[in-house]
VMD Tcl script that builds the backbone (N, CA, C; Angstrom):
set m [mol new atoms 288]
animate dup $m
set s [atomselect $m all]
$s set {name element resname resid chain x y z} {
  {N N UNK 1 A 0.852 -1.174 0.000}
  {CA C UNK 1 A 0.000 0.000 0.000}
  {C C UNK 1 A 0.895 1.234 0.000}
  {N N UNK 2 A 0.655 1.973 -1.133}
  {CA C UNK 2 A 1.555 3.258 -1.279}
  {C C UNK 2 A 1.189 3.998 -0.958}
  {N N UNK 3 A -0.357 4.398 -0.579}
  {CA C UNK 3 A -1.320 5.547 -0.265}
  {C C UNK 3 A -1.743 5.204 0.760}
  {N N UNK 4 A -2.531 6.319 1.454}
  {CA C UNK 4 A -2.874 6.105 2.774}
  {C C UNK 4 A -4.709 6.672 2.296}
  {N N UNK 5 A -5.820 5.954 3.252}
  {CA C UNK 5 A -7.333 6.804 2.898}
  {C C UNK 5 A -7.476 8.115 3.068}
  {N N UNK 6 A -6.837 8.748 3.614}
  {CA C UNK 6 A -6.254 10.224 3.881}
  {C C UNK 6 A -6.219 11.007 2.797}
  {N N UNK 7 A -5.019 10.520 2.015}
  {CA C UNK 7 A -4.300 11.109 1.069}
  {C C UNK 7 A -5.252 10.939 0.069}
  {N N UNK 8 A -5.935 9.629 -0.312}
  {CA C UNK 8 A -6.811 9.436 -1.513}
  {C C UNK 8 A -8.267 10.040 -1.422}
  {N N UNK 9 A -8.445 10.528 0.148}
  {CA C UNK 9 A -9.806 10.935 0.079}
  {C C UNK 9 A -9.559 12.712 -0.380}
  {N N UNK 10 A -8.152 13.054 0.040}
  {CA C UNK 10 A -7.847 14.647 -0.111}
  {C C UNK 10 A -8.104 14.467 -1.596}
  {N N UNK 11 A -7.319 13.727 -2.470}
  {CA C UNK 11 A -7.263 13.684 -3.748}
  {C C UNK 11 A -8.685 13.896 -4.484}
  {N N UNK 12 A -9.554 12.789 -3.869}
  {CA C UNK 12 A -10.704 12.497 -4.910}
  {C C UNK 12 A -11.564 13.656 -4.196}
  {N N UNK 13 A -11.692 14.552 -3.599}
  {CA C UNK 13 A -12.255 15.864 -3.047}
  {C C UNK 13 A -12.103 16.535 -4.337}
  {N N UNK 14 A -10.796 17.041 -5.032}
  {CA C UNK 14 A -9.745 17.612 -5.933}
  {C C UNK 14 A -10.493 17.265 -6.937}
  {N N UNK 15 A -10.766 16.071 -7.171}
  {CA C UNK 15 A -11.114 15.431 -8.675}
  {C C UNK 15 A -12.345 15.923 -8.822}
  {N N UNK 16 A -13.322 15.807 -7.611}
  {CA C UNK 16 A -14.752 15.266 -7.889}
  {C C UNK 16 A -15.041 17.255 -8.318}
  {N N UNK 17 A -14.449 18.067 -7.191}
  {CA C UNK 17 A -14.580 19.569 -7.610}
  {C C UNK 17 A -13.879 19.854 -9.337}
  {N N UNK 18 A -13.254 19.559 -9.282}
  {CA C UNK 18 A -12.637 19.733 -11.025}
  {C C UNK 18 A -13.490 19.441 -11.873}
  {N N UNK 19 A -14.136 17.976 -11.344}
  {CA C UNK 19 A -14.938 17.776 -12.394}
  {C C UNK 19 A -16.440 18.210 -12.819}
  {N N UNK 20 A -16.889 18.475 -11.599}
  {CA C UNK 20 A -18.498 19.086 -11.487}
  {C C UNK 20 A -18.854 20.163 -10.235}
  {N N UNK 21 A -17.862 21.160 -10.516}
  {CA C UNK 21 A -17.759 22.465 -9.358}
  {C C UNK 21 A -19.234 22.370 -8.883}
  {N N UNK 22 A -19.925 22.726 -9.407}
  {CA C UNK 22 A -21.619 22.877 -9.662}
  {C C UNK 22 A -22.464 22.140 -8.526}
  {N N UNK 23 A -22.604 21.139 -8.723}
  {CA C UNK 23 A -22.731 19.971 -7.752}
  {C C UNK 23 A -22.029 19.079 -7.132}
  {N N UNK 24 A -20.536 19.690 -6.704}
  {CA C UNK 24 A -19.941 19.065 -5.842}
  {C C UNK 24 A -20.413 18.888 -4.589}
  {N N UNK 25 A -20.621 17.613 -3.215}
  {CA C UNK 25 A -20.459 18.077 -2.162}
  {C C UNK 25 A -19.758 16.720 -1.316}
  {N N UNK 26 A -19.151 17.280 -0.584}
  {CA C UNK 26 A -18.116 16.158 0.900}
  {C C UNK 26 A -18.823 15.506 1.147}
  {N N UNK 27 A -20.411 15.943 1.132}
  {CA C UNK 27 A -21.034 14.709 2.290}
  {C C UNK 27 A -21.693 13.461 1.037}
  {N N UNK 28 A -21.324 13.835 -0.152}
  {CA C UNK 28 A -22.213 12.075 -0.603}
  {C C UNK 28 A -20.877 11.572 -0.618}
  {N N UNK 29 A -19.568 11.616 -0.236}
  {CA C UNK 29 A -19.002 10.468 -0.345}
  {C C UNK 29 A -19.149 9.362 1.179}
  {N N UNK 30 A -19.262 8.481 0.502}
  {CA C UNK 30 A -19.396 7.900 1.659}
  {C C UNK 30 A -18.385 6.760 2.343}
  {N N UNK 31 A -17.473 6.188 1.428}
  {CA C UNK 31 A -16.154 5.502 1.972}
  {C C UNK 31 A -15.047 5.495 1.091}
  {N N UNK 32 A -14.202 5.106 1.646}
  {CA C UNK 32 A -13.158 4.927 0.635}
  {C C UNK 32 A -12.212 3.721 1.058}
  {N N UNK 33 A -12.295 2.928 0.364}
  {CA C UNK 33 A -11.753 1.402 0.125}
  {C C UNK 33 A -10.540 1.014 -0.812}
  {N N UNK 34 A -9.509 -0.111 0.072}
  {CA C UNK 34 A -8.292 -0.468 -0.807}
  {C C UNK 34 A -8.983 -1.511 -1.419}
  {N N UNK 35 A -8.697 -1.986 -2.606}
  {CA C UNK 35 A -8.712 -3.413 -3.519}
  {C C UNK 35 A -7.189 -3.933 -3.706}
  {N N UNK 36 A -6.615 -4.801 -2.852}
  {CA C UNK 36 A -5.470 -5.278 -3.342}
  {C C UNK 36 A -6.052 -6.439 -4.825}
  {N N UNK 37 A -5.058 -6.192 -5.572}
  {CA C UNK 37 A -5.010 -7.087 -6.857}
  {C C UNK 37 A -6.079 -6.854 -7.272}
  {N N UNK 38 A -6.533 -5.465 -7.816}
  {CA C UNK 38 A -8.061 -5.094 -8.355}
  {C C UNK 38 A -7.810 -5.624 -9.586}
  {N N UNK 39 A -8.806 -5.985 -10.457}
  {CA C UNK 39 A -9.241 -5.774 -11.636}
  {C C UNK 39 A -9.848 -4.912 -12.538}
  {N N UNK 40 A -9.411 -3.771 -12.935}
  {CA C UNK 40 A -9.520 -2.199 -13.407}
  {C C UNK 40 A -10.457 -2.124 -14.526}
  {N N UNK 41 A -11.343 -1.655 -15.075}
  {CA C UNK 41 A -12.126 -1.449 -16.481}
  {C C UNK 41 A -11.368 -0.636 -17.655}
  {N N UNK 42 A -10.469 0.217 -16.797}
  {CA C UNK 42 A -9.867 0.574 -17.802}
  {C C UNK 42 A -8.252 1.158 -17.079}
  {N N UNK 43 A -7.195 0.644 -17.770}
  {CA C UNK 43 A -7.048 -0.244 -19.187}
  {C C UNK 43 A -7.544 -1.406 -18.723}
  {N N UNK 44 A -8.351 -2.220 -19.644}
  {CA C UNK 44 A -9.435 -2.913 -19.621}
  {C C UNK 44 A -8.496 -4.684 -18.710}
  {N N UNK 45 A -8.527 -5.068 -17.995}
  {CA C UNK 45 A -8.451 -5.963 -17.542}
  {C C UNK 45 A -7.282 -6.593 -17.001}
  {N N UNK 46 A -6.475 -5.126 -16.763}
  {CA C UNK 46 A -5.675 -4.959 -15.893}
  {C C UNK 46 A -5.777 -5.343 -14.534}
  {N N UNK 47 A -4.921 -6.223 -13.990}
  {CA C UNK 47 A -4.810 -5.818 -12.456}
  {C C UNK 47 A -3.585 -5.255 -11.583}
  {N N UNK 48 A -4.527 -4.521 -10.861}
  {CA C UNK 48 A -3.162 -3.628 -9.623}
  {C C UNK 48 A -4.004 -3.269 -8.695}
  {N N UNK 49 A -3.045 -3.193 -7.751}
  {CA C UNK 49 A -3.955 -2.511 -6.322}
  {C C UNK 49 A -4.257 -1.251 -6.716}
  {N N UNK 50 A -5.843 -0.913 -6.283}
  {CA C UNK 50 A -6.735 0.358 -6.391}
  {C C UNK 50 A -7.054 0.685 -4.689}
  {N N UNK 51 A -7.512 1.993 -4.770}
  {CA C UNK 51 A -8.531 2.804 -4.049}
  {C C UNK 51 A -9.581 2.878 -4.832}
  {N N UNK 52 A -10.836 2.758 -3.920}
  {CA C UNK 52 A -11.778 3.000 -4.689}
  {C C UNK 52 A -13.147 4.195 -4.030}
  {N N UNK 53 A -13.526 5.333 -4.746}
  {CA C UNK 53 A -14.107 6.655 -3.501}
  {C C UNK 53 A -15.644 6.245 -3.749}
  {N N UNK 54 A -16.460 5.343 -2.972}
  {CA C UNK 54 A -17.808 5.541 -3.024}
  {C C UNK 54 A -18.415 7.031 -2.722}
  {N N UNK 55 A -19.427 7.246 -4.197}
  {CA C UNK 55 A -20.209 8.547 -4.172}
  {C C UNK 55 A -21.345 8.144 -4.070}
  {N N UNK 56 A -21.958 8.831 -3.327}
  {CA C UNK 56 A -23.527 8.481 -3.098}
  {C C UNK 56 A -24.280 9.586 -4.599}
  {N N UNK 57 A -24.720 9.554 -5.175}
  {CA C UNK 57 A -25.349 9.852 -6.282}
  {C C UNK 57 A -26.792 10.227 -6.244}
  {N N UNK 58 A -27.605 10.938 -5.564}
  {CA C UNK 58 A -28.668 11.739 -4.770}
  {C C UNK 58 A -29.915 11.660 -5.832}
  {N N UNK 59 A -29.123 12.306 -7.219}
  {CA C UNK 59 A -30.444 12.430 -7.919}
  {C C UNK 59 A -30.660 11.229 -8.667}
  {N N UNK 60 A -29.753 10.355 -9.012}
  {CA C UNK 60 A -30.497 9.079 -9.560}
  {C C UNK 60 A -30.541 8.121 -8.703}
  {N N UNK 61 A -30.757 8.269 -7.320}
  {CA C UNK 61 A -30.477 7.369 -6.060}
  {C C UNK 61 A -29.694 6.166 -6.542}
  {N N UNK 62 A -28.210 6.155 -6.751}
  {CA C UNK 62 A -27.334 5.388 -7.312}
  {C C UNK 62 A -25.940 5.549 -6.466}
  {N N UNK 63 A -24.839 4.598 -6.867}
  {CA C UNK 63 A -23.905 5.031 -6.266}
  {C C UNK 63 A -22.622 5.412 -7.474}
  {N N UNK 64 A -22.107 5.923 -7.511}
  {CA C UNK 64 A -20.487 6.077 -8.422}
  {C C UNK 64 A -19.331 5.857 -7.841}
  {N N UNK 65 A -18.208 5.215 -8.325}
  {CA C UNK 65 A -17.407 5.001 -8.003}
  {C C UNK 65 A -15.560 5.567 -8.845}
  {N N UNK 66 A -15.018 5.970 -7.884}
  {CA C UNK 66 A -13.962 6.950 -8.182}
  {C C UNK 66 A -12.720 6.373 -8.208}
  {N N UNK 67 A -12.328 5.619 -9.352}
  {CA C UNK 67 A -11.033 4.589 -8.996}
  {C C UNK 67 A -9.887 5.133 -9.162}
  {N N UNK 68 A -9.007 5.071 -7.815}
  {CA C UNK 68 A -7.363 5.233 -7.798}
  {C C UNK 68 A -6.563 4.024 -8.044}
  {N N UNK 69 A -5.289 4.620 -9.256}
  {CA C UNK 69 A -4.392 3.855 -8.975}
  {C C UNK 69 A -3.489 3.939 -7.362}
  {N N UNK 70 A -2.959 2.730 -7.105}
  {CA C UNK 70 A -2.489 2.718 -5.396}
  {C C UNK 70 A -0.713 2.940 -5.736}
  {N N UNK 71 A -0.288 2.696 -6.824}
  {CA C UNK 71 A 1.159 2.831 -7.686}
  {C C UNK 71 A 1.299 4.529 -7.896}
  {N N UNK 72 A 0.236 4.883 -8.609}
  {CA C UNK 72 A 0.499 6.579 -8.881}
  {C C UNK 72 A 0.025 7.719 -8.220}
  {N N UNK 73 A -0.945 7.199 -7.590}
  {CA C UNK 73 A -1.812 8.081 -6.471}
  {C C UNK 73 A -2.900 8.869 -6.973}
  {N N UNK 74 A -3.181 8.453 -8.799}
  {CA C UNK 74 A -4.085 9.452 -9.365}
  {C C UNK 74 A -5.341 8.818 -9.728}
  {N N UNK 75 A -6.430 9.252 -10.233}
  {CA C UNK 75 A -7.427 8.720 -10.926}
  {C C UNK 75 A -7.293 8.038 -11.849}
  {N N UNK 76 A -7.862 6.971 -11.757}
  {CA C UNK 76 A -7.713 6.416 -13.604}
  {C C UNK 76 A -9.421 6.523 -13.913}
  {N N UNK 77 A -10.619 6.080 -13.485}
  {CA C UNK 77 A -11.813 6.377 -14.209}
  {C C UNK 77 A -12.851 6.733 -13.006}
  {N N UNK 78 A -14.122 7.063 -13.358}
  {CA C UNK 78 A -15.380 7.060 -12.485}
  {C C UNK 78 A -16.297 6.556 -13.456}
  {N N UNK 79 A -16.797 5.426 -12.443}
  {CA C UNK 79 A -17.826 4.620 -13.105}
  {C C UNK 79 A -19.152 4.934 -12.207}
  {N N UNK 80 A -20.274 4.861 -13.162}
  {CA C UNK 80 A -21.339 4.883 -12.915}
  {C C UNK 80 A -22.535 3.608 -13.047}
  {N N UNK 81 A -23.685 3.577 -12.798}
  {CA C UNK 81 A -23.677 2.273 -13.335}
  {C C UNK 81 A -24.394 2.412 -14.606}
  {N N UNK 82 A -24.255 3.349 -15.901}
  {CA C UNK 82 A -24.567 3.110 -17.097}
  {C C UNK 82 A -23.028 3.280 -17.704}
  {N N UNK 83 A -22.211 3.845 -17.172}
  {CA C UNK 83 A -20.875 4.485 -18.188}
  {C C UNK 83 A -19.956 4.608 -17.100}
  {N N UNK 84 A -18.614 4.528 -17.960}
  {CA C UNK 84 A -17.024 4.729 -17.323}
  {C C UNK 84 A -16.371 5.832 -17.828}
  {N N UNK 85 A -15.771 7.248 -17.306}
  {CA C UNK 85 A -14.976 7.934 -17.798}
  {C C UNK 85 A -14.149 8.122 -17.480}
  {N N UNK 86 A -13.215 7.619 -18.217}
  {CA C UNK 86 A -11.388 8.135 -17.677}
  {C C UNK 86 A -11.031 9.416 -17.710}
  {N N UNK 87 A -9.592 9.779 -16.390}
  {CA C UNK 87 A -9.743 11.220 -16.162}
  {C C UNK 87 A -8.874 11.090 -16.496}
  {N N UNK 88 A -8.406 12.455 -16.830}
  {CA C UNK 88 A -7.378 13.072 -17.167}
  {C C UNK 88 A -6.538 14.404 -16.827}
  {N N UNK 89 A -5.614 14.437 -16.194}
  {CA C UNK 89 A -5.396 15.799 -15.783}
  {C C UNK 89 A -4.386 17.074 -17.019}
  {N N UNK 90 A -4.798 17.840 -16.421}
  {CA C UNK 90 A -4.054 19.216 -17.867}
  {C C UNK 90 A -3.021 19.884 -16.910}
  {N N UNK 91 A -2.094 20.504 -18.172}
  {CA C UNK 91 A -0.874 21.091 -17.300}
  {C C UNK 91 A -1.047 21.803 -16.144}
  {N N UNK 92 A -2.156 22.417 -15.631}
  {CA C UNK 92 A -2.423 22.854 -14.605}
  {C C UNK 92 A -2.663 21.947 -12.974}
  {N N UNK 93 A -2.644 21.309 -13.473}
  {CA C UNK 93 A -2.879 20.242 -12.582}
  {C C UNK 93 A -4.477 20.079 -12.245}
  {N N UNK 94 A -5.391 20.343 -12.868}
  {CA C UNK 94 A -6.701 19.850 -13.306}
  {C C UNK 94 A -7.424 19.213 -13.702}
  {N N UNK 95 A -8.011 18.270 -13.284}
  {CA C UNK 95 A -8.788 16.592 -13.212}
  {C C UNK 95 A -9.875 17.059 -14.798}
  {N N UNK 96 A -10.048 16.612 -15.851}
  {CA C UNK 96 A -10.926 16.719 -16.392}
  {C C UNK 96 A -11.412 15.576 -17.104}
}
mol reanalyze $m
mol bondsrecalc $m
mol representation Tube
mol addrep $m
């Protein structure tokens, strides 16, 4: 374990505001979990140890999920349960 729930929950705070300022808020997340030897969606069927940030998802009473690599400390996708989008950050250091 390279990360600590600390560090990955500061992170995915970072991400989740980057990505939807608008309707961001602290309180739908609701845990944040290691997966040793995860199996990743993307790159598609990869495994490595993840973090993973449960979002509670309010208006489609659903949950999303915010996957860290545990090797780089960054996002690799957020899945929902219709779709997966991989993030990406810009020279600014901005999750998009």
């Amino acid at each position: 374990m390279n990360y600590t729930k600390e560090k990955i929950l500061l992170k995915a705070k970072k991400v989740l505001k980057d990505l939807n300022p608008a309707y961001f808020n602290e309180g739908n997340i609701s845990s944040v979990v290691y997966n040793e030897k995860d199996e990743v969606a993307r790159p598609a069927g990869k495994i490595i140890n993840t973090w993973v940030v449960i979002i509670n998802e309010p208006v489609f009473d659903s949950l999303d999920f915010l996957v860290f690599s545990d090797i780089t400390g960054e996002p690799l996708y957020i899945q929902s349960k219709h779709s997966i989008h991989e993030i990406k950050k810009n020279n600014n250091g901005n999750y998009y």
